[in-house]
C-alpha positions as CSV (number, residue, x, y, z in Angstrom):
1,X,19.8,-21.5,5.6
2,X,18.7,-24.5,4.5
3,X,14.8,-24.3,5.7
4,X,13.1,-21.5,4.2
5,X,11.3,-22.0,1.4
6,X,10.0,-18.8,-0.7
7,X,6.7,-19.3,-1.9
8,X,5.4,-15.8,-3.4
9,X,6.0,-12.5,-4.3
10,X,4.5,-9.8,-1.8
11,X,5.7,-6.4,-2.3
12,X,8.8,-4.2,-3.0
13,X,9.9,-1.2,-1.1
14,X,12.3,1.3,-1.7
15,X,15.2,-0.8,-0.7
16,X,14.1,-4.1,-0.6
17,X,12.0,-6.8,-1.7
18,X,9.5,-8.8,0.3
19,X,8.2,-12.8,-0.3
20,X,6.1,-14.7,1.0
21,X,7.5,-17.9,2.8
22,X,7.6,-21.0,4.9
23,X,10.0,-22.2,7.9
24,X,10.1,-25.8,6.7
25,X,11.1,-27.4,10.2
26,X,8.3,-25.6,12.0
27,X,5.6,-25.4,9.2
28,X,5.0,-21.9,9.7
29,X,4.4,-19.0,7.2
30,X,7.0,-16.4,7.7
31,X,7.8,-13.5,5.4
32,X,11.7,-12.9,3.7
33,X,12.8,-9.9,3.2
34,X,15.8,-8.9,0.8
35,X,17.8,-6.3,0.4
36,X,17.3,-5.3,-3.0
37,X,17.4,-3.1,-6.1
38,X,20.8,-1.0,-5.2
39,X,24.3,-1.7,-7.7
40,X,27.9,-0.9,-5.2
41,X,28.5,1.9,-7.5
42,X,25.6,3.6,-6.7
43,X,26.5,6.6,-4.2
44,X,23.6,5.7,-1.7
45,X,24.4,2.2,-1.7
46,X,25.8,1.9,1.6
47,X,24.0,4.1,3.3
48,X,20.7,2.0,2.5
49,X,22.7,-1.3,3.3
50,X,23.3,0.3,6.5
51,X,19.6,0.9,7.2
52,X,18.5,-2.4,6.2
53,X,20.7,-4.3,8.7
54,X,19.8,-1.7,11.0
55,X,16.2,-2.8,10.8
56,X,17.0,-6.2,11.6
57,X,18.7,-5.4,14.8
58,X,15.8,-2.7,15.7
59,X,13.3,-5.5,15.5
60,X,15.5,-7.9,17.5
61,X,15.7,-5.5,20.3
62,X,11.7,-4.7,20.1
63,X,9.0,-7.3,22.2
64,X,6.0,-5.5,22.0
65,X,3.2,-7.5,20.6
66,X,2.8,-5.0,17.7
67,X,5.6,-4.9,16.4
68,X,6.0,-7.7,14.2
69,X,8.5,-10.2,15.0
70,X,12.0,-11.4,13.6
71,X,13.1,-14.4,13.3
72,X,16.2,-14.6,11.5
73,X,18.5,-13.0,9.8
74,X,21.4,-13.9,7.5
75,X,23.7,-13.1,3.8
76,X,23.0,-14.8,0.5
77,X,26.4,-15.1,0.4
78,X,27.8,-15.7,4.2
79,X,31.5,-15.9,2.9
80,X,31.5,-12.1,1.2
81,X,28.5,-10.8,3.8
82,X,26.3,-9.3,0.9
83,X,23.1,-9.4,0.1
84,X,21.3,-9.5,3.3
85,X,17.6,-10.5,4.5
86,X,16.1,-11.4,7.3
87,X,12.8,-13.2,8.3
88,X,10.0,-12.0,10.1
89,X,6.6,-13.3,11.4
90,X,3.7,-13.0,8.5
91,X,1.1,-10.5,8.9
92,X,-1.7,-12.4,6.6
93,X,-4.6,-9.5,6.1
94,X,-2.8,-7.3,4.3
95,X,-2.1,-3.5,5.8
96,X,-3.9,-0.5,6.9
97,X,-3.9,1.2,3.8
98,X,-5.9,-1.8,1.8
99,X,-8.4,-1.6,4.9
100,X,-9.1,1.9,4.8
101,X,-9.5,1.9,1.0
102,X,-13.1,2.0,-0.2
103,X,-14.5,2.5,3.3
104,X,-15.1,6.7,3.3
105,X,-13.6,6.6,6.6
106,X,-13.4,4.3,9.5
107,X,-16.0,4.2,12.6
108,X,-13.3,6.6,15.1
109,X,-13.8,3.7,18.0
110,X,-12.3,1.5,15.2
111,X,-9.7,4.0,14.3
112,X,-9.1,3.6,18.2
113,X,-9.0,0.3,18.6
114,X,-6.4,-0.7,15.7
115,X,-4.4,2.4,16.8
116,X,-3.8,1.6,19.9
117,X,-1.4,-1.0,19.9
118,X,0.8,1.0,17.8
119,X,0.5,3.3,20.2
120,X,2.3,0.7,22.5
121,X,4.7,-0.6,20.3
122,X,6.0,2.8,18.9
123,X,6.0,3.7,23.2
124,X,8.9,0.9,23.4
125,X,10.9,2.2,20.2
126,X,11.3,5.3,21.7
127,X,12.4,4.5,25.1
128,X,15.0,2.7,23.1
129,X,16.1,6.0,21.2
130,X,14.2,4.4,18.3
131,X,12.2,6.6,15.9
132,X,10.8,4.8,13.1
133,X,10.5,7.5,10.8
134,X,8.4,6.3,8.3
135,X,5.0,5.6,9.8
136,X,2.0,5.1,7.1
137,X,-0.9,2.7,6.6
138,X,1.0,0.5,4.5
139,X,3.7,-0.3,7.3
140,X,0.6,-1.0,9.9
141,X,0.7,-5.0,8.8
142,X,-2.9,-6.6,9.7
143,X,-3.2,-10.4,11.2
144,X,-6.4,-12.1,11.6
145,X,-5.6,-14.2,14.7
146,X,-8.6,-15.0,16.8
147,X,-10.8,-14.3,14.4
148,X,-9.9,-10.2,15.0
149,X,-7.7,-8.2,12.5
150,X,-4.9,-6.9,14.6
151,X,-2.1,-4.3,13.7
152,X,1.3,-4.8,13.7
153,X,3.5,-2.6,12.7
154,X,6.6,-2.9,10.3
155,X,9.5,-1.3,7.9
156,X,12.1,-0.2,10.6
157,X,14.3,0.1,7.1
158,X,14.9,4.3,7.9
159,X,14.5,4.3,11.8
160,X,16.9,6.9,13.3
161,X,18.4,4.8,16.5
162,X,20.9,6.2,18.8
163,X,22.2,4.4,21.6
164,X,24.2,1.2,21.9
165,X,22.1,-0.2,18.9
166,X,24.1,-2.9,16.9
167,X,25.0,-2.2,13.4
168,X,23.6,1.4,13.9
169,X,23.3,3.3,10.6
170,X,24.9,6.4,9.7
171,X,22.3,9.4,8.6
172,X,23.1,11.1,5.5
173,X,19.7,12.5,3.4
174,X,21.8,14.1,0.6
175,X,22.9,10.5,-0.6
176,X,19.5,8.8,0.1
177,X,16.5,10.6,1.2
178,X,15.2,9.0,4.3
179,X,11.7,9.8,4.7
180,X,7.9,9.1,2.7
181,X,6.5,12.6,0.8
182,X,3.0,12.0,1.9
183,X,3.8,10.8,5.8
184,X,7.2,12.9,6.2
185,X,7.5,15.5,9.5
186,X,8.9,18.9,8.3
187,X,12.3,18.2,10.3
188,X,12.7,15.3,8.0
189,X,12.8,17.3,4.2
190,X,15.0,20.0,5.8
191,X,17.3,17.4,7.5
192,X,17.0,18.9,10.7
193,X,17.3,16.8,14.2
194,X,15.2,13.9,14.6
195,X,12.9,13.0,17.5
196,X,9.6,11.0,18.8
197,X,8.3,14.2,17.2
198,X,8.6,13.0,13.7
199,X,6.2,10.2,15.1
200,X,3.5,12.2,16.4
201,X,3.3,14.0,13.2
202,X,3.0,11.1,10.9
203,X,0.7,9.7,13.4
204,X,-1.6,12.9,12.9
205,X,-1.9,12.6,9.3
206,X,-2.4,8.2,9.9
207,X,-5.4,9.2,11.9
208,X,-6.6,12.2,9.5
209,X,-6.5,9.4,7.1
210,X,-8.1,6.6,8.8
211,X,-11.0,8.8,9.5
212,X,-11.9,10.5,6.0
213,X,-9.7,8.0,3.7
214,X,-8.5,11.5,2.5
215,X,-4.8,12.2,2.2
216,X,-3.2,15.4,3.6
217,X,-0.6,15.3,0.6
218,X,-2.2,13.3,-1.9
219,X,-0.5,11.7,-5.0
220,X,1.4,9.4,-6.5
221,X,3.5,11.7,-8.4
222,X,7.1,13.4,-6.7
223,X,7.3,16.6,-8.1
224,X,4.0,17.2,-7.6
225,X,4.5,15.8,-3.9
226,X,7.6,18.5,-3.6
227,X,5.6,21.0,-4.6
228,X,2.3,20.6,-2.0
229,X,5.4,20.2,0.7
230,X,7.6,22.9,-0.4
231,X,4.1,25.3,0.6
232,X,4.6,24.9,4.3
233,X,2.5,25.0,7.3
234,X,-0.2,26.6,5.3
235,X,-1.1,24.4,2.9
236,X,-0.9,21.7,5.5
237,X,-3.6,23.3,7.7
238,X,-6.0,24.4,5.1
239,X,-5.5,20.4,3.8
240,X,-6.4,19.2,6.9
241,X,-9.2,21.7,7.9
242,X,-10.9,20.7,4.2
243,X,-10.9,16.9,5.4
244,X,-14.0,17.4,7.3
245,X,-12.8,16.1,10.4
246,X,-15.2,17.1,13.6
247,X,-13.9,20.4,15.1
248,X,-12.5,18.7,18.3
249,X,-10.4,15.7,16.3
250,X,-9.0,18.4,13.8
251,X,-7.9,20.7,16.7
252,X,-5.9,17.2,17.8
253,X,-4.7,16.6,14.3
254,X,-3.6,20.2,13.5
255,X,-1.5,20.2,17.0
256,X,0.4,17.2,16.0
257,X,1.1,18.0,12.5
258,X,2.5,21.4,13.8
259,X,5.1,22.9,12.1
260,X,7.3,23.6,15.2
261,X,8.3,19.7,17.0
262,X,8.0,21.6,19.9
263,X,4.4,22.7,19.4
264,X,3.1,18.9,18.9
265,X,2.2,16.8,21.6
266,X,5.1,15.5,23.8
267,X,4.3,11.8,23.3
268,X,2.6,9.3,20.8
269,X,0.7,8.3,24.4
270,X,-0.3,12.2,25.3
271,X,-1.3,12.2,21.6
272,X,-3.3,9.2,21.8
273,X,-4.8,10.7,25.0
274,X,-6.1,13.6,23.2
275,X,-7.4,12.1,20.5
276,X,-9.7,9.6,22.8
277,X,-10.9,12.5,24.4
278,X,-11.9,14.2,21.1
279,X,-13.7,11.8,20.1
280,X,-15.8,11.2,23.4
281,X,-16.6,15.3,22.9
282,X,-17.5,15.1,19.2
283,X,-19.6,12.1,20.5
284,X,-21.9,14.6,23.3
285,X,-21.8,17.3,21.1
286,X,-23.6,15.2,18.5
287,X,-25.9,13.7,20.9
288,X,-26.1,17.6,22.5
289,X,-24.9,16.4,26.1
290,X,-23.6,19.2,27.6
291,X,-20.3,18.4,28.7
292,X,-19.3,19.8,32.1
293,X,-15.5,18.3,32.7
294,X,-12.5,19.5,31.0
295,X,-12.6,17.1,28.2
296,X,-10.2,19.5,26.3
297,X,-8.5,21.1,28.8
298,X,-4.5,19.8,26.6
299,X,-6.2,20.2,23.9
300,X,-7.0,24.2,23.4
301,X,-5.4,25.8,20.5
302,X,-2.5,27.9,20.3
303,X,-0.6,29.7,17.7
304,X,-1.5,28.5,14.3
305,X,-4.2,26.5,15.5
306,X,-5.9,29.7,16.5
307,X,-7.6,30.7,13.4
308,X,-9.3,27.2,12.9
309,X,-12.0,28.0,15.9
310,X,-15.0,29.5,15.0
311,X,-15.3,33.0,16.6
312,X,-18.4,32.4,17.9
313,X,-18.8,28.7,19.9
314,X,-22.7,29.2,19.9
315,X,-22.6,28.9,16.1
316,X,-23.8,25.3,15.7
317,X,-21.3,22.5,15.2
318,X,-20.3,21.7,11.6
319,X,-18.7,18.3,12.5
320,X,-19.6,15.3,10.7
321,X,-22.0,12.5,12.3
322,X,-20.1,10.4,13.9
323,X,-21.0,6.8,13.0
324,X,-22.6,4.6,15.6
325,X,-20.5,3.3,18.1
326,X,-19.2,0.3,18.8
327,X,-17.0,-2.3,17.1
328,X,-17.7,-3.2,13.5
329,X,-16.8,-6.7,12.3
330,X,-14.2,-6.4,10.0
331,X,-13.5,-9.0,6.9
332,X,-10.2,-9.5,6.5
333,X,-9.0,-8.7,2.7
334,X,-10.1,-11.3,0.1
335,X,-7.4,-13.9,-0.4
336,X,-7.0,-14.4,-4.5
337,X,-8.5,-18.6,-3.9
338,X,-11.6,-16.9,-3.1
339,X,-14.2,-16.1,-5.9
340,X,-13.7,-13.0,-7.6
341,X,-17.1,-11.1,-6.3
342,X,-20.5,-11.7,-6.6
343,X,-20.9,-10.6,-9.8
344,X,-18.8,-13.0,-10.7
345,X,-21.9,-15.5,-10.1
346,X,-23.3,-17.1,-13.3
347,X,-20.3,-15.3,-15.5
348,X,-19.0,-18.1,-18.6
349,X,-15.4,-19.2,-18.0
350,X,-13.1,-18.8,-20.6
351,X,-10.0,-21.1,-20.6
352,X,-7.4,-20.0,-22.6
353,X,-5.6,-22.6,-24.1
354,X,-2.6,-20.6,-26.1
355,X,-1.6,-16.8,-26.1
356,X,-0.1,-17.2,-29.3
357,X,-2.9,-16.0,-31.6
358,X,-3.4,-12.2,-31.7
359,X,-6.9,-11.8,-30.5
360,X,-9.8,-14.1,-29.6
361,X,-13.5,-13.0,-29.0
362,X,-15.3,-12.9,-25.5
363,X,-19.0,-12.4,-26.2
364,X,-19.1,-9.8,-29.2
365,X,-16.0,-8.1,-28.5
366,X,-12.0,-9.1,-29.4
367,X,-9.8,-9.8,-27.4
368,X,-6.1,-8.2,-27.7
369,X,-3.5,-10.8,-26.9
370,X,-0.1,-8.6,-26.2
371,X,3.1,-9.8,-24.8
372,X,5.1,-7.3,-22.7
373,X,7.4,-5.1,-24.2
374,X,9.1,-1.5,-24.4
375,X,6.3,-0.3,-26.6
376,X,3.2,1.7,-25.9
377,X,-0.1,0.1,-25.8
378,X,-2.8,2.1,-27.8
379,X,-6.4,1.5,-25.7
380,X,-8.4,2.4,-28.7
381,X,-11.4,3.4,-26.4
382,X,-9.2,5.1,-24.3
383,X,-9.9,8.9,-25.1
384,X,-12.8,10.4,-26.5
385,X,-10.8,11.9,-29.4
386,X,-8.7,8.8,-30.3
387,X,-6.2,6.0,-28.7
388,X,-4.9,6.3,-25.0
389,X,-1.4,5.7,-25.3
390,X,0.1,3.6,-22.3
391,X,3.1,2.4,-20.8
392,X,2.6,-0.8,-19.1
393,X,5.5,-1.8,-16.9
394,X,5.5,-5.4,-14.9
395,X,6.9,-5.0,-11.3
396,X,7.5,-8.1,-10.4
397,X,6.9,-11.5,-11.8
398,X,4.6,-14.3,-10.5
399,X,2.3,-11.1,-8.9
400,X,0.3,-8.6,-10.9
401,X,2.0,-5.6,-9.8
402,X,2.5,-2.8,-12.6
403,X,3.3,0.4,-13.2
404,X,0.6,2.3,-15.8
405,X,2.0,5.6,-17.3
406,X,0.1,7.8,-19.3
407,X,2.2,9.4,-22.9
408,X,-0.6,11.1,-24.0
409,X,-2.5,11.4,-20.5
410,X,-3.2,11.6,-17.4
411,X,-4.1,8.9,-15.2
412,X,-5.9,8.5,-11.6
413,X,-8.2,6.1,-9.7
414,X,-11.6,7.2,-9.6
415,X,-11.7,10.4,-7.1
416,X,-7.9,10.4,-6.7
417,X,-5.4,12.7,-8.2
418,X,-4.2,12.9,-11.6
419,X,-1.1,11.6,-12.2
420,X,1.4,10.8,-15.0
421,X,1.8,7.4,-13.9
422,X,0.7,5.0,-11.0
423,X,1.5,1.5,-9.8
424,X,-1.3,-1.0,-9.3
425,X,-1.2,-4.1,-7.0
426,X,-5.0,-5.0,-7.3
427,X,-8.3,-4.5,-9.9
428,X,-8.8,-0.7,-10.4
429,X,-10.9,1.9,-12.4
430,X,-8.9,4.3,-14.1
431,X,-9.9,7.2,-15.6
432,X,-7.9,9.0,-18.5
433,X,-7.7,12.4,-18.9
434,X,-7.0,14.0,-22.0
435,X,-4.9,17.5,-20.8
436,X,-6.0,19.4,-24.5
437,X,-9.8,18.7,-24.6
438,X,-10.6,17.9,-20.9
439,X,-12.3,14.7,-21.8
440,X,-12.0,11.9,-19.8
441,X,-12.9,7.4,-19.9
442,X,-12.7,4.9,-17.8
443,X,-10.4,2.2,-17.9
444,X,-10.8,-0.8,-16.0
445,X,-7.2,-2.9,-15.1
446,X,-8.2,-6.3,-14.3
447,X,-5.6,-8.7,-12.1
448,X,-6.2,-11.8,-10.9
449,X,-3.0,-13.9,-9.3
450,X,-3.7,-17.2,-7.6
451,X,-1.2,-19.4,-5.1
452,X,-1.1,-21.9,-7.7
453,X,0.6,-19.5,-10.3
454,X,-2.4,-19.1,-12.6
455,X,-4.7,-16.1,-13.6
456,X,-8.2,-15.7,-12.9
457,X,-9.3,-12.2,-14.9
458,X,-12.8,-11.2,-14.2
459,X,-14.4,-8.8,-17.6
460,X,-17.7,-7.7,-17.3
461,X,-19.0,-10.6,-20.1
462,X,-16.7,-13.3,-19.0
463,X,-14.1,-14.7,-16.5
464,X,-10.8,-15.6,-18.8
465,X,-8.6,-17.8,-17.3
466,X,-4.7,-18.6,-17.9
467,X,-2.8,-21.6,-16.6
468,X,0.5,-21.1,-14.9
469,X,2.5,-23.1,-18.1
470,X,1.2,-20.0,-20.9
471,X,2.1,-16.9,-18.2
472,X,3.8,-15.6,-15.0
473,X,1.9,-12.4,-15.4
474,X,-1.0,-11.2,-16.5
475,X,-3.5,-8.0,-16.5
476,X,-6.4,-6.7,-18.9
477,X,-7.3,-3.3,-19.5
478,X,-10.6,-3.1,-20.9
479,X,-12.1,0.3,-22.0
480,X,-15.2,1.4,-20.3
481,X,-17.6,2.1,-23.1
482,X,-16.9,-1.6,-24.0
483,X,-15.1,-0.9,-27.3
484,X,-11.6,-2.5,-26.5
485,X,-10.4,-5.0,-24.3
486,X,-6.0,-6.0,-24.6
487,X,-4.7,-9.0,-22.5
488,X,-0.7,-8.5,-21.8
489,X,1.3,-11.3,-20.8
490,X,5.2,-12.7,-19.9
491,X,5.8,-15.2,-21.3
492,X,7.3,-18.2,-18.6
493,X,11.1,-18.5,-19.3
């Protein structure tokens, strides 16, 4: 269009992919997103084409301040109309998901706070017979304007919209499944009739998760994913009821994440409702205030919520302390110009100058200088009886995105879920699991994009660093008991 310029690789979704960019005559960042990753042969290409310009109109008919904004919208190639994209404002503090990582769960007047706007926005999409469909921490966008992070959310891509909606898409899961394993209402797997219901229950398992940083279906891998969902209602209380919510929040959480759409609250506002009221009781029955109005009085359970009450209410309350109240300042996440961490501080800096030897030493230990490729990479300190075998796969070029499966083991971040594979967008401790023995390592994968295209990679004896001219990508796995470290690479074409 003649004046946007795309700076950066941000992320890619399951039908498009999402850069960084800048709206040259205004000299404002603005993100691009693309349609991407489907061939015209493929039998669910045109229903996810559909979706995609879908999204574009759902945004364009959306104002609420949390929703984020589109700007634009256009074709690659105007002439033949393919290839859409269309740009939206920039949401610079990364999403939800990031913010929630790492924290063991989120003060709940925070968990209020960021939720309520969404609240607002999602209000608006469903008096325009929009459900979004797929709501999740990593489509709740964060800005930092006014020195605040504020939510916005995003990915319209599998809204259901009825109505007089433009370019409204035609709904068809048995050529592209339209929902999110971990986030997905029951309705949505079965491909039964969609409503604001599907919302309330994704919003249940948001708040679940904004509260413990524990996932209701966790996992990275599908068939593990189909299984947890193919075990129904049950599983999904006994998940949630193990999450150590306080008993008046999980009575809110297990009603919107009923089975039945009917069952769940009628309205992401009546939700909300409920859930601000559950937390003000957890918060007197901590403090032991006795509470005298009907705090609860929506709220009681019914049906399959039954068995979750303790049979006696003079047993003393197992909830969690709450933390203290009141609003926490949040840092936005790190931007990759800022230094690494502190320990960091007083680390040598080691410039690499060529990747064309095949090792060079940091401190006592070698260095493994690997370019990409199809084969595995043996992590000699991987396993405790012999090499880790690994499939490194870049994602995108220019970022450090990359996909890490395991040929001879199991992988998971430390406390997650073993998986066969997982994809990494930041620094992460791995452990390996060996499935014969039961031993287990750590592996550390080290990433470290800049803006300015080069690599900053943080070990724990040095900081290597790789100018944009020798690589487009770059991460270091480097064994925990220190006995190998292997730098893989693309080389710039």
């Amino acid at each position: 269009m003649g004046r946007y310029l795309v700076k950066q690789w941000i992320a890619r979704g399951g039908m498009a992919v999402v850069f960084r960019g800048e709206d040259e005559r205004l000299h404002r960042p603005v993100c691009v997103k693309l349609f991407f990753g489907f061939d015209p042969s493929q039998p669910e290409f045109a229903v996810v084409l559909e979706h995609f310009v879908q999204e574009a109109f759902a945004l364009s008919r959306l104002q609420h301040p949390a929703t984020l904004r589109i700007f634009d919208f256009g074709y690659l190639d105007e002439e033949a109309r393919t290839e859409p994209f269309f740009v939206t404002e920039y949401a610079d503090s990364g999403h939800l998901g990031k913010l929630v990582e790492g924290t063991g769960g989120m003060p709940p007047d925070e968990v209020l706070r960021l939720l309520r706007p969404i609240i607002g926005a999602l209000r608006e999409a469903h008096a325009a017979d929009i459900v979004h469909r797929d709501l999740k921490p990593s489509n709740i966008l964060l800005t930092s304007a006014g020195g605040e992070l504020s939510p916005k959310l995003a990915d319209f891509s599998i809204a259901k919209a009825q109505g007089d909606l433009p370019n409204r898409a035609s709904e068809t899961n048995a050529q592209a499944p339209l929902y999110s394993l971990s986030w997905a209402a029951p309705e949505q797997l079965s491909s039964g009739r969609i409503e604001p219901a599907a919302d309330v229950f994704a919003l249940g398992l948001v708040v679940a998760y904004m509260l413990t940083e524990k996932l209701v279906y966790p996992g990275e891998d599908i068939m593990a994913l189909y299984t947890l969902r193919s075990e129904g209602a049950e599983y999904r209380r006994r998940s949630i009821h193990e999450l150590g919510l306080s008993r008046e929040v999980e009575v809110v959480v297990q009603q919107a994440c009923a089975e039945d759409p009917a069952a769940r609250h009628p309205s992401v506002d009546r939700f909300f409702e409920a859930l601000e009221r559950a937390i003000e009781s957890s918060r007197h029955a901590m403090s032991g205030t006795v509470l005298t109005d009907d705090v609860l009085e929506d709220d009681e359970p019914t049906g399959e919520h039954q068995a979750l009450r303790p049979e006696d209410d003079s047993s003393p309350s197992v909830a969690e302390p709450l933390r203290p109240s009141g609003r926490p300042q949040l840092v936005p996440p790190v931007s990759p110009s800022e230094p690494l961490s502190p320990s960091s501080v007083g680390k040598p800096r080691l410039p690499l100058a060529t990747l064309e030897t095949p090792q060079v030493i940091v401190g006592n230990r070698r260095l493994r200088l690997l370019p990409v490729s199809n084969a595995p990479v043996e992590l000699m300190g991987g396993l405790a009886g012999g090499p880790a075998r690994l499939r490194i796969t870049p994602l995108e070029i220019g970022s450090s995105l990359v996909h890490i499966k395991g040929l001879n083991c199991f992988v998971r971040p430390l406390g997650g879920r073993p998986s066969s594979g997982l994809e990494l967008s930041r620094s992460t401790t791995l452990e390996l699991l060996d499935p014969r023995s039961g031993a287990n390592s750590e592996t550390m994968v080290v990433m470290g994009p800049r803006p300015d295209g080069s690599h900053e990679l943080e070990l724990r004896d040095a900081i290597v660093t790789l100018p944009p001219s020798l690589t487009r990508w770059a991460v270091v796995l480097e064994a925990g008991d220190g006995s190998d470290i292997v730098l893989l690479f693309r080389p710039p074409t």
